[in-house]
N, C-alpha and C positions, 0 to 999 in steps of 0.2 A: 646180805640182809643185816649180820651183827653190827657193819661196820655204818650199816644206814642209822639204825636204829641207833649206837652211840650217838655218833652227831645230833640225832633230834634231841637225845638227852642230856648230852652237853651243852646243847644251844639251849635249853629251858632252864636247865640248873642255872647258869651264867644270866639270863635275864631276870628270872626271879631274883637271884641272890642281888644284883643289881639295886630289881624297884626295892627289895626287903631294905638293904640298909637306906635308900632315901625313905622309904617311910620310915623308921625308927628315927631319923635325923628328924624327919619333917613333926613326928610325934614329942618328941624331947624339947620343940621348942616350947616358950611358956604361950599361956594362952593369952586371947588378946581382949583386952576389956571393949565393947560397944561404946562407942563414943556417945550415944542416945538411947534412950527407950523409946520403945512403940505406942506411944498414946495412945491412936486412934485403935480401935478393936477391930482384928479381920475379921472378912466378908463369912458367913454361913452359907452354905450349898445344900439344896434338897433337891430330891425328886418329886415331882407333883403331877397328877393328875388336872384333867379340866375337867370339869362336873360341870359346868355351867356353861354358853357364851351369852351373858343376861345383853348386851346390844354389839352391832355391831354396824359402825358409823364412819364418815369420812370426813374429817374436818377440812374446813375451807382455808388456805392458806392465805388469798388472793392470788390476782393475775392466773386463774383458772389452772392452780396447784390443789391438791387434796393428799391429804395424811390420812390413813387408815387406824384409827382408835378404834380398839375393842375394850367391852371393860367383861371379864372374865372370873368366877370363881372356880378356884382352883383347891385340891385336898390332896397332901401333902403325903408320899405314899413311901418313903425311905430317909430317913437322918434324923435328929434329935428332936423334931419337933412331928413326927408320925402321927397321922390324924388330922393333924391342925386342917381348919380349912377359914382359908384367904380369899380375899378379892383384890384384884390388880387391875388398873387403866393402863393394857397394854395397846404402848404407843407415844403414849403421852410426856413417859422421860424420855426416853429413844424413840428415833423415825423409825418406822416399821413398812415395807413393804407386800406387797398384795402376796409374795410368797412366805413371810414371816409371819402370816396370821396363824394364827392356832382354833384346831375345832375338836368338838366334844368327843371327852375320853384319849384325848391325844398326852402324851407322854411331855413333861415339859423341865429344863430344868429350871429351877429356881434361887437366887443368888435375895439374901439377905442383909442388906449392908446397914451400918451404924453410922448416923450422922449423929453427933454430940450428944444431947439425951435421948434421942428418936428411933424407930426402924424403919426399912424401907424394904419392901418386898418387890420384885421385878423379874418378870421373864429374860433369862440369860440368852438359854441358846432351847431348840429339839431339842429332845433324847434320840440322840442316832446311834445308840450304841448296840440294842434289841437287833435290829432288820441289820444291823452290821455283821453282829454274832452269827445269828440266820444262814447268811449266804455263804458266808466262811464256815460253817461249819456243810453246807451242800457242796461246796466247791471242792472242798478237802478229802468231802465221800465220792464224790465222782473221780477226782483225782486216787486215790484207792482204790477203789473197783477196777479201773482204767488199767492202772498196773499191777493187776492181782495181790497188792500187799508187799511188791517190789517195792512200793514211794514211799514205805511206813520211815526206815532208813534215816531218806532224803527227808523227812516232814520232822526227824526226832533232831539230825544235826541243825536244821533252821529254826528251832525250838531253842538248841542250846546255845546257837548264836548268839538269840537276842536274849540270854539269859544273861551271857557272856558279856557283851556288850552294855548291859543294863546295871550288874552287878558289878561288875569289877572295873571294867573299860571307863565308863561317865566319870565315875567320882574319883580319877586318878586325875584326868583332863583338865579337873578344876586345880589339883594340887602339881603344879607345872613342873617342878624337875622330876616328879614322877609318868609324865606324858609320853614320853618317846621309847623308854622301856615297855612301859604298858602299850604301845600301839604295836610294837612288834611283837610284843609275848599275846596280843589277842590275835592277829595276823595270825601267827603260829595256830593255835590254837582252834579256830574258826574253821580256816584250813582242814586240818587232823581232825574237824567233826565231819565237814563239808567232805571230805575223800575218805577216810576210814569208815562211815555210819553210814554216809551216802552211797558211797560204793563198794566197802569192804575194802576189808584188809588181805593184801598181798603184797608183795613183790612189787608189781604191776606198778600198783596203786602209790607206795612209796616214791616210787619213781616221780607218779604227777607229783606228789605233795614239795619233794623233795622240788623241782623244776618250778611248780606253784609258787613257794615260800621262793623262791631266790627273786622270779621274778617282781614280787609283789615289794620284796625289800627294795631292787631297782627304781620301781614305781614309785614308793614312799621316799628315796630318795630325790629323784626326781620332781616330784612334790614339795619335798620342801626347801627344795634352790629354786621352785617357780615362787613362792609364796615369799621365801626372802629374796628375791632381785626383785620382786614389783611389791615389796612393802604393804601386802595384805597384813588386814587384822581380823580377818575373821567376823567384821562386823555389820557386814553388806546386808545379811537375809534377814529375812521377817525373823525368824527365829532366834536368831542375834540381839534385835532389838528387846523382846521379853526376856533373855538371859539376863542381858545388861542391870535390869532392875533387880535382879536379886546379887549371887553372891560370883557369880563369876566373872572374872577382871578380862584384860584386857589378851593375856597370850593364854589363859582358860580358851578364849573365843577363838584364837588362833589353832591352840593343839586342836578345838573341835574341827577347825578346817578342814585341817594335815588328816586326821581320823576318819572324817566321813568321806574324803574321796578314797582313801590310800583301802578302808572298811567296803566303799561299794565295788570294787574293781575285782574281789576275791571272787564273786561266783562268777563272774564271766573267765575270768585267770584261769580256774580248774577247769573250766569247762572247755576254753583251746588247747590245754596240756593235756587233756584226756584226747579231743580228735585227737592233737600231733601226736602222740605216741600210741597212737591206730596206725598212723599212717607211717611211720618209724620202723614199727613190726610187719607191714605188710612189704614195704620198703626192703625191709633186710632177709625176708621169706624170698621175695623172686629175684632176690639179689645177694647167692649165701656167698660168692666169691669175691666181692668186693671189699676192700679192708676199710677200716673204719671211717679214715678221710675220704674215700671213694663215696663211701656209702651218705654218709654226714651231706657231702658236695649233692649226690642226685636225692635228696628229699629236701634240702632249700630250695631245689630248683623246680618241686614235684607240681604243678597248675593247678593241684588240692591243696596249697598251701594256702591259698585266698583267705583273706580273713574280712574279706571288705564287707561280709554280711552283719559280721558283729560289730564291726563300728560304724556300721548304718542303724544300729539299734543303738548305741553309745549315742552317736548322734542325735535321734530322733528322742531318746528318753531326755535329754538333756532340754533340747527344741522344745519338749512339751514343758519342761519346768519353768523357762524362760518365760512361755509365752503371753502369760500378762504384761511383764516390761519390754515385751516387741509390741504390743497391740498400744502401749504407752508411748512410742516414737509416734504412731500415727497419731494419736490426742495433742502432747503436747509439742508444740512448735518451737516454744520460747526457748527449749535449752538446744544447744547444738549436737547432732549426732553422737559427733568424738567423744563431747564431753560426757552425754552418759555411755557410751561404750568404754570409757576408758573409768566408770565407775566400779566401788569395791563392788556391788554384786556380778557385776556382770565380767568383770575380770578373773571372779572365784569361780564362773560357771566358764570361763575359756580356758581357767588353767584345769579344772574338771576334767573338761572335753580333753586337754589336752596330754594329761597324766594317763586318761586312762585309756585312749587309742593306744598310747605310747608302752602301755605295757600289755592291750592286748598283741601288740608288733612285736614286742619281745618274746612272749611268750613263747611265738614257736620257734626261733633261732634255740632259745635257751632248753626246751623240751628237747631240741632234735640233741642236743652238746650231750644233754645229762642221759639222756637214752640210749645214746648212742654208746657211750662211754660205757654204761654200764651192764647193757646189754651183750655189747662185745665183750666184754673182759669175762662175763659169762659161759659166753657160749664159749668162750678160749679154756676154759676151764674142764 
């Protein structure tokens, strides 16, 4: 356990110490003057109420088309202008469809914008944030109950994930020689919330982490010789394109690639190094005479090593993010198959798929190595 516990500490001291001097480099440079000012004044955001819907009509397009126009007062119920109350013709800048209409006392947000001397008040989006809280917070008490206050743990490390992720992870991403330190020191990290918090500390449990983390660096390498031999940039998804307009360039968009597959592949990674090293220990219990290679050889070979159940879920999660640009083959005709398969998004969602089978497959060779290995030298002792 001393000798475990070294290594995790040498491997964090060494990556920090790493990002530490690129960021002091990266801070020491001088700063860089904006080439332009912002004229135009950004957009306002409020929350609004509807107190009113004073008509509600269907404009005639021609050719038997109708637009849905409502004109609506609305009173303004959180941001700088509290109270205020507006009236909007929602519809009439935006096409609005029979499910984007709004009715009384519905929650609304409301965007603000500046055109030259003028205002312009207009329905953005719902407020879907309420009925979102709502269920998330029933899901979470069913989920506790369920495991009498076992999943408190498991709910605290997915907590400090995405704090992890949020805080410290993002805004390395943008500053690039800082990315690859920072994606292995969150790796680390996320890890040792996910296994220590989730499941407690032992022994045991060092074992998956240790098994985890190696796999996962596997993976993240693998990752990123798929993404440099087929010259991704990161710049395929809907989400890429809104980065683009602010301040993140072009291998920003890239390290985000390399991070969110190498980031989503951690919970499923611990979760086949906890089965294997179930099946490792039960392995080496009705089997105490066999020496290590014996032992190592009949658990690769054990018919519980199947993993085909979770890369049917790898599979199917991925299928479902896809599937607007498969339901897109069948609309549009004019471009050829190849060409949009061999497109950035769709090539960032095959190397996905592809990283992350590849490191659930690793997972249990590499769980049985480290288990094995140290398990026996154990029990030798």
């Amino acid at each position: 356990m001393k000798k475990i516990i070294t290594y995790l500490l040498t491997a964090i001291l060494f990556f920090t110490a790493t990002t530490a001097v690129v960021a002091q480099e990266e801070s020491s440079a001088p700063e860089q003057t904006p080439q332009q000012e912002v004229i135009q004044k950004p957009s306002e955001f409020y929350l609004g109420r509807v107190s009113q819907v004073v008509s509600d009509e269907n404009t005639d397009l021609g050719g038997g088309v109708t637009q849905p126009v409502q004109k609506v007062k609305i009173k303004i119920v959180a941001g700088a202008e509290n109270g205020k109350e507006i009236e909007i013709d929602h519809g009439s800048l935006f096409s609005i469809t029979e499910e984007q209409k709004v009715k009384q006392g519905e929650l609304v947000v409301i965007t603000k914008a500046f055109q030259s001397d003028s205002e312009l008040y207009y329905i953005a989006d719902k407020f879907r944030i309420g009925i979102i809280a709502v269920v998330l917070v029933l899901v979470i008490a069913i989920w506790a109950i369920l495991g009498r206050g076992r999943n408190m743990g498991m709910l605290i490390s997915l907590i400090g994930s995405l704090v992890i992720a949020y805080k410290y992870l993002v805004p390395r991403l943008i500053v690039t020689p800082d990315a690859l330190p920072a994606i292995i020191l969150t790796t680390l990290f996320i890890l040792g919330l996910l296994i220590y918090i989730g499941y407690g500390v032992s022994r045991r449990n060092s074992i998956i982490l240790i098994s985890s983390l190696v796999t996962a660096l596997l993976g993240f390498g693998l990752t990123y010789l798929l993404i440099k031999l087929t010259g991704l940039t990161g710049s395929g998804g809907e989400e890429a394109i809104f980065l683009q307009t602010g301040a993140v360039d072009a291998l920003g968009l890239k390290n985000l690639l390399m991070a969110g597959i190498t980031v989503g592949t951690l919970g499923i990674i611990a979760l086949v190094s906890k089965k294997q090293i179930d099946i490792v220990e039960l392995t080496q219990l009705e089997n105490k005479k066999l020496n290590m290679k014996q032992l190592l050889a009949k658990i690769l070979i054990n018919p519980t090593n199947s993993i085909s159940g979770y890369i049917s879920v790898v599979f199917l999660t991925i299928l479902g993010t896809v599937l607007p640009l498969i339901m897109l083959f069948g609309i549009n005709q004019t471009v050829p198959f190849w060409v949009t398969l061999n497109s950035e998004f769709i090539m960032g969602e095959v190397i996905r798929l592809i990283a992350t089978v590849a490191t659930v497959v690793l997972a249990v060779p590499v769980t049985s190595v480290v288990a094995v290995n140290l398990l026996t030298s154990e029990k030798k002792k």
